[in-house]
C-alpha positions in Angstrom: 101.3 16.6 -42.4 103.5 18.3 -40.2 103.9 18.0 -36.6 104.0 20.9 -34.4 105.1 21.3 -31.0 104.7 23.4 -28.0 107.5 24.3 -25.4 107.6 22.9 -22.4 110.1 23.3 -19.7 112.7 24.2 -22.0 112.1 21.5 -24.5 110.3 20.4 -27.2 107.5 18.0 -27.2 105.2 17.0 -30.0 101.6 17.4 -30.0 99.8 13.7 -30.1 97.2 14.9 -32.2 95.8 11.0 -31.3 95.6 11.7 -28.1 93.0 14.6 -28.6 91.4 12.5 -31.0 90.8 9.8 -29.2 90.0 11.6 -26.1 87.3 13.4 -28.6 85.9 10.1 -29.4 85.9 9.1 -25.9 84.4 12.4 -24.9 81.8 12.3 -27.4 80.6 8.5 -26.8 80.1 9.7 -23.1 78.1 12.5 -24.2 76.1 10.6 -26.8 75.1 7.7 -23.9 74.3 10.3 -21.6 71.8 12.4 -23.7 70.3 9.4 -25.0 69.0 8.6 -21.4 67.3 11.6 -21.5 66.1 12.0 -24.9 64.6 8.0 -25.5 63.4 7.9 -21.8 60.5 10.3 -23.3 57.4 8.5 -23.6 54.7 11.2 -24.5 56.8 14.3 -25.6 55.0 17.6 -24.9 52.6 18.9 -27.8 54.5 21.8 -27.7 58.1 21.0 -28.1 59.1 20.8 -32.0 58.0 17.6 -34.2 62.3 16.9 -34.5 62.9 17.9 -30.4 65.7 15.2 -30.7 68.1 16.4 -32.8 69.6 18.9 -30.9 70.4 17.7 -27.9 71.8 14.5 -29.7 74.0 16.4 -31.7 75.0 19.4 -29.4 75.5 17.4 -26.4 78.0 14.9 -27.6 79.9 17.6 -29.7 80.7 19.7 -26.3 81.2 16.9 -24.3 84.1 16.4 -27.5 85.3 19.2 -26.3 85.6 18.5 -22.9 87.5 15.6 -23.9 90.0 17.7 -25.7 90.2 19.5 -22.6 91.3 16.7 -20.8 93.7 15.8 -23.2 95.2 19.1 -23.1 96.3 18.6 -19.5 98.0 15.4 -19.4 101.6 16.9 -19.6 99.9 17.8 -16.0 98.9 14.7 -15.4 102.4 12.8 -15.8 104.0 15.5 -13.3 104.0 14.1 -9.5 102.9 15.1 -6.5 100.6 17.8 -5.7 100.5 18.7 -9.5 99.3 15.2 -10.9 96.5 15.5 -8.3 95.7 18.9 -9.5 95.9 18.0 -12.6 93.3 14.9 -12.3 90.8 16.8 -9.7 90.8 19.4 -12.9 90.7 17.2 -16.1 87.6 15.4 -14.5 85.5 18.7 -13.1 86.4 20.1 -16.6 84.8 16.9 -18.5 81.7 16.8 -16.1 81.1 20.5 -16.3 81.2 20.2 -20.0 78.9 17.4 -20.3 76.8 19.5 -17.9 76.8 22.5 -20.2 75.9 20.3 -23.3 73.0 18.2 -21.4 72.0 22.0 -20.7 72.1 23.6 -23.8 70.8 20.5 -25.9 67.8 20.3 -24.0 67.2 24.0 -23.3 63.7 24.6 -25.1 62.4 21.2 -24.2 63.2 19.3 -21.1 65.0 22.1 -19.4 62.5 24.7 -18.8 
């Protein structure tokens, strides 16, 4: 497999594809724990939701909260800068994760428990 690589401030530096991956994992788990609340906390679902309600949410929800992991990997090279920028960097990596939990809580139970 070949490694490519971005340019940053004049020089090259290799993608660590690990990085997104295990920020994906991370991402997901979080996304995965946090639906599950919702979803198994049910204890008489309404009549009129589908017979399968729970699929959705517990696969949407942990697939864009993926994403928002890989969003926070994408700005560590922000992260590791000092100052101002490092804080910018962490204030945005976490509102970026939360709102795309938020989104995928939203959008997995849009139909059932989000009306």
């Amino acid at each position: 497999m070949q490694i490519r690589t971005e340019r940053i401030n004049s020089g090259y530096v290799p993608i660590q594809w690990g990085t997104y991956a295990k920020a994906m994992l991370i991402g997901a788990a979080i996304g995965l724990l946090a639906i599950s609340i919702f979803v198994f906390g049910v204890d008489s679902p309404n009549p009129a939701w589908p017979n399968n309600w729970q699929v959705k949410p517990l696969l949407l929800t942990p697939f864009v909260a993926a994403m928002g992991g890989a969003f926070f990997a994408f700005l560590a090279p922000m992260r590791r800068q000092s100052g101002w920028v490092m804080a910018l960097g962490y204030v945005m990596s976490i509102f970026g994760f939360v709102v795309a939990l938020w989104m995928g809580i939203i959008l997995g139970l849009n139909g059932t428990m989000w009306n």
